[in-house]
Structure formats: C-alpha cells, structure tokens
N, C-alpha and C positions, 0 to 999 in steps of 0.2 A: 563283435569280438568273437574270436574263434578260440574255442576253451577244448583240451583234450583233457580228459578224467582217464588213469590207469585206476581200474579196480569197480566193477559194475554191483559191488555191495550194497547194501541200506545206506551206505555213508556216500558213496557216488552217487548214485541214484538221488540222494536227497539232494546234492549241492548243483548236482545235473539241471533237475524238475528247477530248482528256486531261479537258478543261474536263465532258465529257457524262459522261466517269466518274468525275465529283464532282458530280454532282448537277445542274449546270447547265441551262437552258432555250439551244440556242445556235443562231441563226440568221446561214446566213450569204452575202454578197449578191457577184454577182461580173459582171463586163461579159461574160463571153466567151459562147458561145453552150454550153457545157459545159466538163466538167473538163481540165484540161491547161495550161494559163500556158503559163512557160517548159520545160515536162515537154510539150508538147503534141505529137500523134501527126497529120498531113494524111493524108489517103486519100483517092484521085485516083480516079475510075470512067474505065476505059479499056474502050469498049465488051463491058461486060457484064463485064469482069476488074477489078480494083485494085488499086492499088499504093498504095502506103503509104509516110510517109519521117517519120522524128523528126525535127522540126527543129529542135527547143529540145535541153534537154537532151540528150547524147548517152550517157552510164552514168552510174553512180553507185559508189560507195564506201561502207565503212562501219568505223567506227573506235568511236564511241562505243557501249556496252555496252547502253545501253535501245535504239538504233536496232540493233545486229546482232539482238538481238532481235526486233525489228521487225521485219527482214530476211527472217529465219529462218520468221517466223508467215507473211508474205506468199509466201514460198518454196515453202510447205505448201499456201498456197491457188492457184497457179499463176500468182502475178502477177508474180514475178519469176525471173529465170535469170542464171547468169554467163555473160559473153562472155570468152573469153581472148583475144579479139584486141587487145583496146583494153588489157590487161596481168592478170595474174594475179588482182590486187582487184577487178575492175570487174562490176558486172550491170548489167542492166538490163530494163526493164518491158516483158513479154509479155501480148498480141501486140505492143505496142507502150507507147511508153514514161509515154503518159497514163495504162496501168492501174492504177499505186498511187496517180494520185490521183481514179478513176472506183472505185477498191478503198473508199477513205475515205469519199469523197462518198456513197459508196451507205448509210452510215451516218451521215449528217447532214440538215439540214434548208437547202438551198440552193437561191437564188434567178438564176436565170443570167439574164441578158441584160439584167441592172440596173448599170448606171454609176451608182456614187457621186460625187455634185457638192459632199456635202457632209452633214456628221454636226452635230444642234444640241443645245444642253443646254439642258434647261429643270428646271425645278426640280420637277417629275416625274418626269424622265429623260433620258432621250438617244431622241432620232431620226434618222432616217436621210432622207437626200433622194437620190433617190425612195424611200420607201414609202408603195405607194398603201395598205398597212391602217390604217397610223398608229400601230402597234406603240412602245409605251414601253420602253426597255429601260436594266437597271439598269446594265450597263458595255458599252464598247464597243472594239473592238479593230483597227487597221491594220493590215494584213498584205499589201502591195503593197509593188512595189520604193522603193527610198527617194525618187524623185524624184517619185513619187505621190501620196507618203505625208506628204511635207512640207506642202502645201497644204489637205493634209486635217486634221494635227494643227496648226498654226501659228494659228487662233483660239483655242483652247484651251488647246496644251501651247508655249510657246513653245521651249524648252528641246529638246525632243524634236524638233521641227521643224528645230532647227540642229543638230542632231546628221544629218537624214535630209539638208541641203542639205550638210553637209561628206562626204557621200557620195555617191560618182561613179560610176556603172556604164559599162562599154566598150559598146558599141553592136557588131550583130553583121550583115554580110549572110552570107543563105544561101540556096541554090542547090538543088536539086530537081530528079533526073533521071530519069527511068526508059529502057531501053534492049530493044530483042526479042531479046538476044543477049548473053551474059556478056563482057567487057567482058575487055582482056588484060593488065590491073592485074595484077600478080601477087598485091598484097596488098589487107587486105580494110579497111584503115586505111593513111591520108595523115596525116602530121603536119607544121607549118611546114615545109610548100613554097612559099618564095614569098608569092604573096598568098593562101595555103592556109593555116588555119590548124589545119584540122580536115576531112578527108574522110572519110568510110565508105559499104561498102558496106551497106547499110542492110536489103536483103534477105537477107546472111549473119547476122543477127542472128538469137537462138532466135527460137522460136516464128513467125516470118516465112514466108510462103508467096507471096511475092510476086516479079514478076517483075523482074532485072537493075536495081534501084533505088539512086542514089548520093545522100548527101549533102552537100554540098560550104559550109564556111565560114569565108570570109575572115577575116584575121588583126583582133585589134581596131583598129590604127594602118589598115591598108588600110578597112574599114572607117568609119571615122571622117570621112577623108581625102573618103570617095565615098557618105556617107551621104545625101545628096541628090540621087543619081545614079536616073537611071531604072532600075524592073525589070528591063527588057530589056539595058540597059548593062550591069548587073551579072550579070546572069546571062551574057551572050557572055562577058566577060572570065573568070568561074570556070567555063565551061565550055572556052575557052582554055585555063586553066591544069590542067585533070584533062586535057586531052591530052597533055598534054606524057608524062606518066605512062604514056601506053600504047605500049608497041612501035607497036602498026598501028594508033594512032590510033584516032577515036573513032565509031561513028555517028552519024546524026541520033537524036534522043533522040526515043523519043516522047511523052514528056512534059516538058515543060521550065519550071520556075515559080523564082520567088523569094519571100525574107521578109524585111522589116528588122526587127530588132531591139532597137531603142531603149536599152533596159535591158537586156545579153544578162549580163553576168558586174560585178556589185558587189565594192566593194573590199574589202569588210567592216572591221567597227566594232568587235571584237572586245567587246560588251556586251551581248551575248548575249540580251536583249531590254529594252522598256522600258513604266514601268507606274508611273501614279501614283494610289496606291491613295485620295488622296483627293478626285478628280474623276471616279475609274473609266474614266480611259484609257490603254489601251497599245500599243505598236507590234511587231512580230514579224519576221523576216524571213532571208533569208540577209545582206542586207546587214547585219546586229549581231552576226553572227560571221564568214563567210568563202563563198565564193566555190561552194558544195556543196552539194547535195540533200540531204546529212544534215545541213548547216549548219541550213537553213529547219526542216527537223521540231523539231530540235536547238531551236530556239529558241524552235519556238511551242509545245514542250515547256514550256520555264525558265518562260514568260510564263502559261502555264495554271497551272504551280506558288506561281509568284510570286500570282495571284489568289486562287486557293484558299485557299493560307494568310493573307490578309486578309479572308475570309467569315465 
C-alpha cells in the first residue's frame, strides 16, 4: 500500500514510522526546508561561532506508555535528555529540539521544500499537487495544523474539514536573543510575566554549547492582539519585557530576531485522529487530541493503527 503523508511533523512522522512497520510504501511531502515544524531548532552563524534558540516547541512530556517507550529508545540513542528546569516531567531534544524529528525523518522517504496546494482522487488513486513524478498513491494522509488541513480535506472529506475549521490554534510571537555575557536572570525559565508567556534560557539546555542564548514568548491574548505588528515592534517590546527581569538590566544582544507563529498551540479535538477508510483519507495531528508533542505522535499512532486494520 502506497500512503502519501502531507506534513513531515512529529504527527507524520509518527503515522509514517508505524504505517512502514506494516508493511506500507510511505512518502511523505513537507514545505519547510527540513525537519522541525513546530519542534524546530534556528542556528544563528555569529562570526565563525553559533548560537542556537528552540523556537517552537520548548519540552516535552510523556504520559502515554507506547510514547515513554519511545522516549526511553530515543534516550538510548542521544536524542533526548531531561531539563529540571522547566519541572520534574519535562525533556527535551538534543542538540536541540528538532532532533526527534531529524531522528524519524532519517528513517522515512521525505520530500522538503514541496508546498501541498492540493491532494486529487482519481479512480486510480490519489495525487499530490506538486508532484513532479506523478506517483499514484493508494491512501493519503494530512498531518498539518488544523487550519491547513481544512482546505486540503474539505473537497473530499467534508465532515473532517468541519471538524479541522471548529479548531482554533493561538498564534504565538517569539523573540531570539543571543548575549557575550550570562545574563543576571537568576532563573533559567520565565513563566507569565506579563506579556511573557514563556522565556528560557535556551543555552542551559542539555546538550547546548552555545553562547548566553534566550528565548522569549509572548502570551497567546498578547500575541493575538499584535500579530500584525512588525518584527522589530515585537521584538523591542519582549526584549523590554526580559529586562525588567534582570537586576542590572540587559546588554545589547548580539543577536536579535523574531518568529510568528500562526498555529503556535491547538485547542484539541479530543478524536484522536481521523480516517475514512473507504475514500482512503485521513487526518493526524496534535490538534485531535490536545495541545503536546506526545499528543501528535499519540495520534498519528491511532491513525496508522486505524489503517492498518482496514488492509
């Protein structure tokens, strides 16, 4: 069975891995320029040195039993570590936090820099737009945030499409700092301050070798409110607001960037994925259970399960 995945996140990726240990043919197609989505790792070249900042995802968790497993195998191969700073549960991916899904990827057949505009069915199969080979494929899978996802299933799955527009993800800006001099924060995590909604110090994380690097992002209502705001706007204001933080205030940074968000955190759907087994399409995501790194594996888990047992 030939399975095309639009969207090479922890949620493809997961439904990818399960789907190829059943037997499956599974290619899968993604806009970014490599692995990382919302998991994604920036690394800054500061003459001849780099710094590095997670912008998306900041750790992760693990509750369900096939995912600590998971955990534990990735543990083993050096691509994850726990941080105690962000709380006792928490790790996260070393060097940085695209590595569980550049860990995944490196065991799939994935096409980067390809923007899906659109999946067709024909009575042969299903194609993908753009693919330049012309590849027939026997089912096919969305695994992009819901609001992505909607326009891509909404000619074929009506049903599934209102399920992805009645979900709404909070929009997120973030802030990217690097400094020549550790910084007099005393801690190495900010939590709602203000229009802080999340800061860390982003080089006290394992595996990091980089120099005095902060992450800094606004709460989702602030957020929201200034999502049309220039980089630079955003970036003065959350670089305003991590001074306040410091006794003797802050230097000039020398590096200083932003990211928006769009899709930063989904409300989840708690349906855990979706799949109609007799058009051969499905949907995947964190947004079909909740709001969490393990959500997404978690579900393109159910939805690999969910196919297999109709083969």
């Amino acid at each position: 069975m030939k399975v095309a995945i639009v969207g090479a996140g922890i949620a493809g990726l997961s439904c990818a891995v399960h789907l190829q240990h059943g037997g499956c043919a599974v290619t899968l197609f993604d806009k970014g320029r490599g692995a990382g989505g919302r998991m994604a790792t920036r690394r800054i070249d500061m003459a001849g040195d780099e710094a590095s900042f997670d912008h998306g995802a900041q750790y992760l968790t693990m509750r369900d039993p096939d995912f600590v497993a998971a955990m534990h195998a990735w543990e083993a191969a050096g691509v994850v570590a726990r941080w105690p700073a962000a709380g006792p549960d928490a790790w996260v991916g070393t060097p940085g936090m695209n590595a569980i899904v550049k860990h995944l990827a490196a065991r799939a057949e994935v096409r980067w820099n390809c923007r899906v505009d659109e999946v067709r069915r024909t009575a042969a199969g299903w194609t993908i737009d753009p693919d330049a080979t012309g590849t027939l494929f026997d089912a096919v899978v969305i695994a992009t945030p819901a609001e992505q996802a909607a326009p891509l299933l909404a000619p074929h799955e009506p049903a599934m499409a209102s399920e992805a527009l009645a979900c709404r993800s909070a929009p997120c800006w973030t802030a990217m700092f690097a400094f020549d001099a550790r910084l007099a924060i005393p801690s190495d995590v900010l939590k709602d301050a203000g229009i802080i909604g999340w800061a860390a110090r982003n080089s006290a994380k394992p595996g990091r070798r980089d120099p005095e690097s902060w992450v800094v992002q606004a709460t989702p209502d602030w957020s929201r409110d200034h999502l049309e705001d220039s980089v630079e706007t955003v970036v003065d204001r959350l670089l305003a607001a991590l001074a306040t933080h410091s006794p003797t205030g802050l230097p000039t940074p020398i590096i200083r960037t932003g990211h928006r968000w769009r899709y930063a955190r989904a409300s989840g759907a708690d349906l855990g994925s979706l799949w109609n087994a007799g058009e051969r399409i499905g949907a995947t995501g964190d947004w079909l259970l909740a709001p969490r790194i393990e959500s997404a594996w978690v579900s393109g888990r159910h939805l690999a399960e969910q196919m297999l047992e109709r083969i």
